[in-house]
C-alpha positions as CSV (number, residue, x, y, z in Angstrom):
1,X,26.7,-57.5,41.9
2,X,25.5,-55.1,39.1
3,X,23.7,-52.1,40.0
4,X,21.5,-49.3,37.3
5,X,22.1,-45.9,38.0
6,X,18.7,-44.3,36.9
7,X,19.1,-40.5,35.8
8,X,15.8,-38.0,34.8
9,X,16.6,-38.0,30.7
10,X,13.6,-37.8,28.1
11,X,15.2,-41.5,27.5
12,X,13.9,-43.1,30.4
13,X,10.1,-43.1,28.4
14,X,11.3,-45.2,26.2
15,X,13.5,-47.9,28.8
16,X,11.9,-50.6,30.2
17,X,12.2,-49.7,33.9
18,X,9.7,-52.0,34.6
19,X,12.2,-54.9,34.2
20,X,14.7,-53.0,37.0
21,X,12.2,-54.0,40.0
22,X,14.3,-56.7,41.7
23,X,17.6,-54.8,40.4
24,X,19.8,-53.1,42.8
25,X,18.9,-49.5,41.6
26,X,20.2,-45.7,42.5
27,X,17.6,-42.9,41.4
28,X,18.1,-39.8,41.2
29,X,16.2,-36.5,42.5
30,X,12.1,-36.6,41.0
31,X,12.5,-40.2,40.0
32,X,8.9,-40.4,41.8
33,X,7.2,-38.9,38.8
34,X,7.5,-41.8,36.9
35,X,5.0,-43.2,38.6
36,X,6.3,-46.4,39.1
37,X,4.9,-49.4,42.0
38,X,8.1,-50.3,43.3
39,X,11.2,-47.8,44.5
40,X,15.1,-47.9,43.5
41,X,17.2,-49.2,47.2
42,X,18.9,-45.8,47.1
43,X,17.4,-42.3,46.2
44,X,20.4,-39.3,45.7
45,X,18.6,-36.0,46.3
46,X,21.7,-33.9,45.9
47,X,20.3,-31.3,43.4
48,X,17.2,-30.4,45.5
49,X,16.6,-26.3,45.9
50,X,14.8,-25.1,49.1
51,X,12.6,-22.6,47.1
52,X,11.6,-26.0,45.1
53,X,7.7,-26.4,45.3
54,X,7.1,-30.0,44.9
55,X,9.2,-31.7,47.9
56,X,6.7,-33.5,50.8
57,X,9.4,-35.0,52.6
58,X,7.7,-36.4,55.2
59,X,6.0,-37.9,52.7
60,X,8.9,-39.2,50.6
61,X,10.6,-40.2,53.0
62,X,7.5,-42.8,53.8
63,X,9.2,-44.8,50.7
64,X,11.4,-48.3,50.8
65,X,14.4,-46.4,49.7
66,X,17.4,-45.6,51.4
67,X,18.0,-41.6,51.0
68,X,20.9,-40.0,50.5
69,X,21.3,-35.8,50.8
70,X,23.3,-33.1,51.7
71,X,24.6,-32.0,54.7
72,X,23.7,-28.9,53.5
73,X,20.3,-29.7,53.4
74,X,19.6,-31.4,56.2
75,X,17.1,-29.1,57.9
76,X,14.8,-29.6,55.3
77,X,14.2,-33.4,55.9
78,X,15.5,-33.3,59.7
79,X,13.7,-30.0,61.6
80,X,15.2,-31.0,65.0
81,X,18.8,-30.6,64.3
82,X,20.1,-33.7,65.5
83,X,23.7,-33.3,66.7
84,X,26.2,-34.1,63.7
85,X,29.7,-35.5,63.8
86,X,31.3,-34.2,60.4
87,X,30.7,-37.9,58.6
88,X,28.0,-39.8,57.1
89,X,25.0,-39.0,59.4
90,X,21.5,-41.5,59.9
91,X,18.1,-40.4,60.4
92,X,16.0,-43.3,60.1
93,X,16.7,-43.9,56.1
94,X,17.6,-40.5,55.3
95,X,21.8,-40.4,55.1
96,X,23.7,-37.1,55.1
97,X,27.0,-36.5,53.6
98,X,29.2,-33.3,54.4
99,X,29.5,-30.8,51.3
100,X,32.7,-31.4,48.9
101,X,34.9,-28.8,50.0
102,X,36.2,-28.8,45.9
103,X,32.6,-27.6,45.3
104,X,32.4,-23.9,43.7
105,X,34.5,-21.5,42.1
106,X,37.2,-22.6,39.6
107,X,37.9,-26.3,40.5
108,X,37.9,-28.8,38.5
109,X,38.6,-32.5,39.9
110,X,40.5,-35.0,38.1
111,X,39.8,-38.0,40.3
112,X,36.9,-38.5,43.2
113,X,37.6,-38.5,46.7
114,X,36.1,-41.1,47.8
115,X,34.7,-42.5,50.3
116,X,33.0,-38.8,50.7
117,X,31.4,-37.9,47.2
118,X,32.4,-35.2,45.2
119,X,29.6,-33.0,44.1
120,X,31.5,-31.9,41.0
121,X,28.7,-33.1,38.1
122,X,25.5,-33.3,40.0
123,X,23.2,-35.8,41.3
124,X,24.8,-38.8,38.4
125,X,27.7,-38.5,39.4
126,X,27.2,-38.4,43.1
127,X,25.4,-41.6,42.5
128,X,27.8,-43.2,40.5
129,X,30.4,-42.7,43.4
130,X,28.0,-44.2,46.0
131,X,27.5,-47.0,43.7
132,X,31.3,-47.7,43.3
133,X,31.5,-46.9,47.3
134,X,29.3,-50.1,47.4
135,X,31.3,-52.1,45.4
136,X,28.9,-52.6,42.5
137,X,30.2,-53.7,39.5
138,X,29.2,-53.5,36.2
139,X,27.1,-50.4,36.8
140,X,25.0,-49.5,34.4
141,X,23.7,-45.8,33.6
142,X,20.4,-45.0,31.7
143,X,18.7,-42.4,31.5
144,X,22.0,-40.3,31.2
145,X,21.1,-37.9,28.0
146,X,22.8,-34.4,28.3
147,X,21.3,-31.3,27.8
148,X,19.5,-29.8,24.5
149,X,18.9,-25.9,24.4
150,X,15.8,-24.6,26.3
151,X,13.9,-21.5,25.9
152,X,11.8,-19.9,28.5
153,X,8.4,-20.5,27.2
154,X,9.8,-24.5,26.4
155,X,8.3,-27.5,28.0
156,X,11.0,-29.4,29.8
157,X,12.7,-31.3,27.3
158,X,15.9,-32.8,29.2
159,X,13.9,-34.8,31.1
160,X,11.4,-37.4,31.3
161,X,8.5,-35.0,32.8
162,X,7.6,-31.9,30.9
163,X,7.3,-30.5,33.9
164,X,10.3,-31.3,36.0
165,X,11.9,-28.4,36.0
166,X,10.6,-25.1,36.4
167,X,12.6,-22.3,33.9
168,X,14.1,-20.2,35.9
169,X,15.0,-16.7,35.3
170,X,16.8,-13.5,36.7
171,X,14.9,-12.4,40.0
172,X,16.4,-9.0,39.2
173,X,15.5,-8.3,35.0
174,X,13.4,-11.7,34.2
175,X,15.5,-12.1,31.5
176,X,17.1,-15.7,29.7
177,X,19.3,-17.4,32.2
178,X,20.6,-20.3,30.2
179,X,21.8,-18.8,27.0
180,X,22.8,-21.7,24.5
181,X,26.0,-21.2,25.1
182,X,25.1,-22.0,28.9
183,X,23.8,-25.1,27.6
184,X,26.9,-25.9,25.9
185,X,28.9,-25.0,28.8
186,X,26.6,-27.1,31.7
187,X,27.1,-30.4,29.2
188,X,30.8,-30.1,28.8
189,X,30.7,-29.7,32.8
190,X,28.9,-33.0,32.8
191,X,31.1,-34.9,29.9
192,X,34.0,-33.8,32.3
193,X,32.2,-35.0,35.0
194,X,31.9,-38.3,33.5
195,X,35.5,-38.3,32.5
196,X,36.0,-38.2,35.7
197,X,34.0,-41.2,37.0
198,X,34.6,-43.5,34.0
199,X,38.7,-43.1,35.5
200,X,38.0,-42.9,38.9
201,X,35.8,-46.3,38.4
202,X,38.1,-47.9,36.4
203,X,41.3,-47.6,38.7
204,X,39.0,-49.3,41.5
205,X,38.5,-51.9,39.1
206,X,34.5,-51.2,38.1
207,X,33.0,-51.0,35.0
208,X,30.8,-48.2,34.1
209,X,28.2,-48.9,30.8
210,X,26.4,-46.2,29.7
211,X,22.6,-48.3,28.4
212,X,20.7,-45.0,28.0
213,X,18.4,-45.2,24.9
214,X,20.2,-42.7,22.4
215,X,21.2,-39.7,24.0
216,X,24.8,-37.8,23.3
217,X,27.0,-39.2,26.2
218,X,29.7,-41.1,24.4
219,X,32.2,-41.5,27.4
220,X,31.7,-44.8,28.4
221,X,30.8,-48.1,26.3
222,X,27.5,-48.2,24.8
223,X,25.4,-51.6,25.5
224,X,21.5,-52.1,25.1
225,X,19.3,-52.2,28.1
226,X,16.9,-54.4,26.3
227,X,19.6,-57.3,26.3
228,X,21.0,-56.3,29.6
229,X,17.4,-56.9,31.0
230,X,16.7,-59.7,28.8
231,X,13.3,-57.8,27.5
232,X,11.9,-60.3,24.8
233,X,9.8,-58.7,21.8
C-alpha cells in the first residue's frame, strides 16, 4: 500500500493535497497551518523546541492522527510521567520513541537502524523510516524542497507558511545564526540524509519517489503528483 510523506516546503501551495484525503499520509511538525478539513493517519513531531510558542497540545492532540514524538519530549504532551520501558511508548495516540543514541556530535549514519528511527536528517526522514517500518511501498515525498538562504528580517521562505519559523538568533550578541554557508551546510546534511533513506529503503525492497513540485532534491526519481493523484485539468 502506497503511502505520501508530506514535508513543510513552499511547494506544498502549489500540490494538490486536497486529493491526499483518503491516502495513507505521514505529516510532518506544523502541517496544521495548512488549514486543511481532514488530518494525515500519522503526524512526526520530532523537530518540536520547548521554547516554541505555537504548540496546544492538548489541543492537537484532539486530532484523528496518530502522533509520533520524542522520548525526549515527552513531558511536554504527557505531564504525569507515565512509567516508561525504553521502547516505543502509548499514551492514547501519542507514540514515543527513545532518542537515536547516533544523534549529535560527529556521526554520520550510512544505513538506519531500524525498527528505532534514526534522527540523523530531521523530521523527513524520521518519517520516511516509520513509513518503511510500516511496510508502505511506493512512498511518495512532496513537499521535500531543501533550504534557500534566509536573512533575519526575511519572511519564511522554506516553507509553506511565512511564518513558520521564527529567525532565530544568538541569545548572547543577536547577531546572524545561519550564515549562507550554514545554509549550504544544513542541505548537504539533508541530501545525505536522503542518501541515506533512498539505500536504506531500497535494500528492504521500497521505493522512495520524490513528487515534490520543483524543488532541488534530486536523490530519488522524480514523478508528478498530478498523475500520481490522477488530478484532471
Amino acid at each position: 500500500m502506497r503511502a505520501f510523506v508530506v514535508c513543510n516546503g513552499p511547494s506544498l501551495n502549489v500540490t494538490p493535497l486536497n486529493r491526499m484525503r483518503d491516502e495513507f499520509v505521514i505529516a510532518i511538525n506544523r502541517f496544521d497551518l495548512l488549514g486543511l478539513d481532514w488530518d494525515p493517519q500519522w503526524w512526526v513531531l520530532s523537530d518540536i523546541h520547548p521554547s516554541d510558542p505555537w504548540w496546544d497540545f492538548s489541543s492537537l492532540l484532539q486530532r484523528k492522527s496518530n502522533f509520533l514524538f520524542r522520548e525526549m519530549d515527552r513531558n511536554l504532551v504527557d505531564p504525569f510521567h507515565n512509567e516508561w520501558d525504553g521502547q516505543f511508548h502509548k499514551i492514547n495516540n501519542a507514540f514515543f520513541f527513545p532518542r537515536c543514541e547516533h544523534i549529535g556530535g560527529e556521526y554520520i549514519p550510512d544505513r538506519w537502524h531500524l525498527p528505532k528511527p534514526c534522527e540523523y536528517g530531521g523530521g523527513a526522514s524520521v518519517a520516511l523510516q516509520l513509513a518503511a517500518h510500516l511496510g508502505k511501498s511506493p512512498i511518495y515525498l512532496v513537499g521535500a524542497d531543501l533550504y534557500k538562504y534566509r536573512g533575519p528580517e526575511d519572511p519564511d521562505i522554506n516553507h509553506f507558511h511565512p511564518e513558520y519559523c521564527a529567525y532565530r538568533r544568538r541569545k548572547s550578541t543577536g547577531e546572524e545564526v545561519n550564515t549562507p554557508e550554514a545554509w549550504e551546510r544544513l542541505n548537504d546534511r539533508l541530501i545525505h540524509a536522503h542518501e541515506v533513506a533512498q539505500r536504506s529503503a531500497s535494500e528492504m525492497g521500497i521505493e522512495i519517489l520524490n513528487a515534490t513540485v520543483g524543488g532541488a532534491l534530486d536523490v530519488y526519481p522524480r514523478v508528478d503528483i498530478r498523475d500520481v493523484l490522477a488530478v484532471v485539468e
